[in-house]
C-alpha positions as CSV (number, residue, x, y, z in Angstrom):
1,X,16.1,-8.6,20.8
2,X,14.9,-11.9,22.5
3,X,11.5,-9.9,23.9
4,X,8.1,-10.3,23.9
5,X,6.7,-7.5,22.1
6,X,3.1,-6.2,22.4
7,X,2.3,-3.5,19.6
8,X,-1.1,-1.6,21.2
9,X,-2.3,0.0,18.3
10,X,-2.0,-1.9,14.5
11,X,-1.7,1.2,12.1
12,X,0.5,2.5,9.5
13,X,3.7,3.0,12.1
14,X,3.2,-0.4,14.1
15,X,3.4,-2.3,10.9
16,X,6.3,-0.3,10.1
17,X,8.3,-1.9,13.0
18,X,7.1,-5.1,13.2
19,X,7.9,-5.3,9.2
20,X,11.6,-3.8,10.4
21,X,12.2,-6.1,12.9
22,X,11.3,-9.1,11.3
23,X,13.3,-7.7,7.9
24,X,16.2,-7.3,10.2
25,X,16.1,-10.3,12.6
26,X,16.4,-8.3,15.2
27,X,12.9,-10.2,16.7
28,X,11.0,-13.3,15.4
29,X,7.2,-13.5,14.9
30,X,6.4,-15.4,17.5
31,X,7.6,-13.1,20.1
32,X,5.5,-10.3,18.7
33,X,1.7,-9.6,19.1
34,X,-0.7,-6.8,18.7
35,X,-4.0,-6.0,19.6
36,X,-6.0,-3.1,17.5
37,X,-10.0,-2.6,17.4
38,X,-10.3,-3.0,13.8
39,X,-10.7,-6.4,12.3
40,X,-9.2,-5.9,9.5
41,X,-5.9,-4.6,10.4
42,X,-5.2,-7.4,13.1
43,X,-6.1,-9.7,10.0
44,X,-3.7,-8.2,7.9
45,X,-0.6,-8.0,10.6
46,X,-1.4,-11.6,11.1
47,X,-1.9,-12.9,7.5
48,X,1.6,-10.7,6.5
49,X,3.9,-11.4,9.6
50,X,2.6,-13.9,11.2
51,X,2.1,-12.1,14.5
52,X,-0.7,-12.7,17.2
53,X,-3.0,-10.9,16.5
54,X,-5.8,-9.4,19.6
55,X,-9.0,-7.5,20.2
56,X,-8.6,-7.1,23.7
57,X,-5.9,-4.8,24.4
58,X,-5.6,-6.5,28.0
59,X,-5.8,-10.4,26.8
60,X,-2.6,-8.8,24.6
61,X,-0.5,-8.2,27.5
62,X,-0.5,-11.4,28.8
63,X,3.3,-12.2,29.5
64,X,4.4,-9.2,27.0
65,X,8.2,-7.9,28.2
66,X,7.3,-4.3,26.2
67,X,4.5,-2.6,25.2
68,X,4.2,-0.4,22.3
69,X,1.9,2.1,22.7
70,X,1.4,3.5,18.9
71,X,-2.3,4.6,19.2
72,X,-2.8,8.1,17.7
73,X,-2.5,10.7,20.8
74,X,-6.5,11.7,21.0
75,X,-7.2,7.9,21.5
76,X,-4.3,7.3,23.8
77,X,-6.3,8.5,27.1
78,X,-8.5,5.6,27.2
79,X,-6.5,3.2,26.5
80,X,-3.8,4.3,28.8
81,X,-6.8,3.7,32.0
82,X,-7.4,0.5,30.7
83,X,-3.8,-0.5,31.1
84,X,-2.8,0.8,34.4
85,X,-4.6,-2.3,35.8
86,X,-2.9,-4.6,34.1
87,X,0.5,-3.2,34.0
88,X,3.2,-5.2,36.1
89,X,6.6,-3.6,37.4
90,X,8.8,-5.5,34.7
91,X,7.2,-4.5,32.0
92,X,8.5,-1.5,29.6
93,X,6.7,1.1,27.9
94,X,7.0,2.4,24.9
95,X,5.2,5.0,23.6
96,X,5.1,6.9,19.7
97,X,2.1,9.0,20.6
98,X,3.3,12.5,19.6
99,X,3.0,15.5,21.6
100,X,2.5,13.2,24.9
101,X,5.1,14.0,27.6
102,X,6.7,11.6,30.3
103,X,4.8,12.9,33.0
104,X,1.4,12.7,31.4
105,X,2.4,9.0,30.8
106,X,3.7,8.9,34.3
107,X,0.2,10.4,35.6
108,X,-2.0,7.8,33.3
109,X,-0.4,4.6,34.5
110,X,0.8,5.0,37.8
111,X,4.1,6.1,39.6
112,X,7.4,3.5,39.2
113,X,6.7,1.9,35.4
114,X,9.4,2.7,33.1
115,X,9.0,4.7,30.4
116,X,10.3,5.8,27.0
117,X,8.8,8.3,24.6
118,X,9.5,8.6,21.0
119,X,9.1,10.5,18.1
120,X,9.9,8.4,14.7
121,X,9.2,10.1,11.4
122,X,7.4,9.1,8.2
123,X,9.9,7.4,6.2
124,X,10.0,4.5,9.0
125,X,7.7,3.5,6.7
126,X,10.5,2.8,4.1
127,X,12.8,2.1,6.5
128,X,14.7,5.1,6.6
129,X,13.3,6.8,9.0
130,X,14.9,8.9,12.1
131,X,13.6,8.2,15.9
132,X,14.6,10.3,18.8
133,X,13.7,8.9,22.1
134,X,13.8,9.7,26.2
135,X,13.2,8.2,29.0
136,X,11.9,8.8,32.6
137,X,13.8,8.4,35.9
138,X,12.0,4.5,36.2
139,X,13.8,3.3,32.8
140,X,17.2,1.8,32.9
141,X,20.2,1.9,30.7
142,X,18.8,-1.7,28.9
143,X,15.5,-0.1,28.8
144,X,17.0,2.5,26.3
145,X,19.2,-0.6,24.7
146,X,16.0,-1.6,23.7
147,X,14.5,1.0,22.4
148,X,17.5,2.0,20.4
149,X,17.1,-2.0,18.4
150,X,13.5,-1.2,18.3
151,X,13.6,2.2,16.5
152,X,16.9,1.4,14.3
153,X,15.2,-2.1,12.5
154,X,13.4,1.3,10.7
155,X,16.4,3.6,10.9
156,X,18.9,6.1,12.2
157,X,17.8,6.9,16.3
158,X,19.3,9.3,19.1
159,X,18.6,9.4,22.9
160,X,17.9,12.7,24.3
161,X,16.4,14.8,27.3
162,X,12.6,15.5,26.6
163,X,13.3,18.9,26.7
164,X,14.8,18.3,23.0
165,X,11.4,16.6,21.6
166,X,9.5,19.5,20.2
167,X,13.0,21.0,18.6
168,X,13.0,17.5,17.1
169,X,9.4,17.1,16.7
170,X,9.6,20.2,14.2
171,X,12.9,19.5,12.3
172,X,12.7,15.5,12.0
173,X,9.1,14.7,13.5
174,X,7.6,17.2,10.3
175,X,10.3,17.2,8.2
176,X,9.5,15.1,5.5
177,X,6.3,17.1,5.0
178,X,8.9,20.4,4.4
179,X,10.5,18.1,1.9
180,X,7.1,17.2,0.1
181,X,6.6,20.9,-0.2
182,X,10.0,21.4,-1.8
183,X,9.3,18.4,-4.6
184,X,5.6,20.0,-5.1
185,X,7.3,23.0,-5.6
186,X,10.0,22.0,-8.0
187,X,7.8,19.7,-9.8
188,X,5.2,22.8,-10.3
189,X,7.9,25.2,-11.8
190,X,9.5,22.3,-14.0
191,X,6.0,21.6,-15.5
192,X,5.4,25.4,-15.6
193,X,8.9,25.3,-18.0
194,X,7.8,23.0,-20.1
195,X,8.1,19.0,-18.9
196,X,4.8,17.7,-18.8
197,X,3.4,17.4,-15.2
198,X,4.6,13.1,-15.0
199,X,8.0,14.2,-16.0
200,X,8.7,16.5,-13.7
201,X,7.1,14.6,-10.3
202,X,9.6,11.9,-11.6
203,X,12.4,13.9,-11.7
204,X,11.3,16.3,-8.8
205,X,11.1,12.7,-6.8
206,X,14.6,11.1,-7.8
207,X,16.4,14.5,-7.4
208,X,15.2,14.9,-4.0
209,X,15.9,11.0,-3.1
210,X,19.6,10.7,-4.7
211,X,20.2,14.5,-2.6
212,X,19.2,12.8,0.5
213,X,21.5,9.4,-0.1
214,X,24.0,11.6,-1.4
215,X,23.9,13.4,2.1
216,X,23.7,10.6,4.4
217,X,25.8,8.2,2.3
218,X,29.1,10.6,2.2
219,X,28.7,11.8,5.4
220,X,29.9,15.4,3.7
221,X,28.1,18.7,5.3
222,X,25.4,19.7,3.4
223,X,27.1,23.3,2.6
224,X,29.6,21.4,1.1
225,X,27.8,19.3,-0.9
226,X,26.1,22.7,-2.1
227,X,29.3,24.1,-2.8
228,X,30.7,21.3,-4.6
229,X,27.6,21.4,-7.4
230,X,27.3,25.2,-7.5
231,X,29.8,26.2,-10.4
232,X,30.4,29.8,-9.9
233,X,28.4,31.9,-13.0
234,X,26.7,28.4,-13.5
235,X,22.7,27.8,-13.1
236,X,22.5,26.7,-9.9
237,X,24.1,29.9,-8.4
238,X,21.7,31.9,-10.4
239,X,18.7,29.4,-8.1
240,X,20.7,30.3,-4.9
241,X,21.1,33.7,-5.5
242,X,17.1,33.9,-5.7
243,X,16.3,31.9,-2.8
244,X,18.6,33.5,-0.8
245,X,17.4,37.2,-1.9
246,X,14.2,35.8,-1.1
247,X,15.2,34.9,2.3
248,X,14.4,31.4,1.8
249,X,16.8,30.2,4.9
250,X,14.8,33.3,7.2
251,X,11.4,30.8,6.0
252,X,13.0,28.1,7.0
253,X,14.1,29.0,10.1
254,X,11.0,30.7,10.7
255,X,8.3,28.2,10.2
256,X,10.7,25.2,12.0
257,X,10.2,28.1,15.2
258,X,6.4,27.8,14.7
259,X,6.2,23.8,14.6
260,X,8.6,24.2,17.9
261,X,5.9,26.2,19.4
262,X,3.1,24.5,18.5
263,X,4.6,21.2,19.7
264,X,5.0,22.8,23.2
265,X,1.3,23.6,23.3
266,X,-0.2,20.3,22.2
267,X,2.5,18.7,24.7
268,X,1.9,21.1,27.3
């Protein structure tokens, strides 16, 4: 990326990145820094990656090209109006704080900086995660170049309007969680027929990891994947046929509808 990097913030998600970008070549420790309050997480991101590490959010910006902003969003106010000072007109945004729109960014730091807001997922954390970022009216067409290199050293990324986000805040953003629940769930009913509860997290675990390669790596439509392990009269008909008398698609549908809505309130 040849940039300067500031990460303001040093949690779970930041290291994510920085460990994805440094994994990837895609940046080089020295161009990366990050400041957090807590000692012992700018101690551990510089001990790991080698990457400055700062108490002083401001003393962090110091000749920084982007700025991560990957704070969690009920700490983002204050930090945002102890940036706006410091802030210059070639600088670029970045921020993962979920629920918090353009325009409130816009509001917090002044009219003219360039902006992009993103929403990565959980498995960034593994490196397979699934980013889906906008940008404001300030940010340019290398501003979003960017952010795409930044987001895919952890994974697959798209560039849409923010009127998207809490659609994708509910299907990718809490996802995973809705794929949790589906392992508990298996795992619970295979231990309830029989396995003992280890056995059946294991398996519940590698089936729902080789699904998801299976799906990503073929590229085939998840219907037809289905179809293609559902032998007609076989076992896993008899499942589908449940879950679908059971309206298990309706649940689906239904509760991705109620994370939509719920987005739009804490964002709005």
């Amino acid at each position: 990326m040849n940039k300067r990097l500031v990460f303001i913030g040093a949690g779970n998600m930041a290291e994510a990145l920085v460990r994805g970008l440094l994994s990837s070549a895609v940046s080089r420790a020295s161009d990366l820094a990050v400041a957090d309050v807590a000692a012992e997480r700018r101690e551990l991101m510089s001990q790991a990656y080698g990457v400055a590490a700062y108490a002083d959010n401001a003393d962090a910006l110091n000749g920084a090209e982007v700025i991560v902003l990957a704070v969690k969003p009920q700490a983002l106010a204050p930090v945002l109006a102890e940036l706006r000072p410091c802030l210059k007109a070639d600088q670029l945004v970045i921020s993962i704080a979920a629920g918090v729109t353009l325009a409130v960014l816009e509001r917090s730091l002044g009219g003219g900086i360039r902006l992009v807001r993103a929403m990565p997922n959980m498995p960034a954390l593994v490196g397979a995660g699934a980013t889906v970022y906008c940008r404001n009216a300030a940010a340019r067409v290398k501003d979003a170049e960017t952010a795409r290199c930044l987001f895919e050293a952890v994974g697959m990324t798209l560039e849409m309007s923010e009127d998207c986000m809490d659609a994708v805040t509910a299907l990718s953003g809490s996802g995973p969680a809705y794929v949790f629940y589906l392992a508990e769930a298996m795992a619970r009913a295979g231990a309830e027929l029989g396995l003992t509860r280890e056995t059946a997290a294991r398996l519940a675990a590698a089936t729902v990891h080789g699904a998801g390669c299976l799906l990503r790596e073929t590229g085939a439509a998840p219907q037809e994947l289905r179809r293609r392990v559902t032998s007609k009269g076989g076992t896993t008909e008899a499942a589908l046929r449940v879950f679908e008398e059971r309206g298990l698609s309706d649940i689906v549908s239904d509760g991705l509808a109620a994370a939509c809505r719920r987005a739009g309130e804490l964002s709005g």
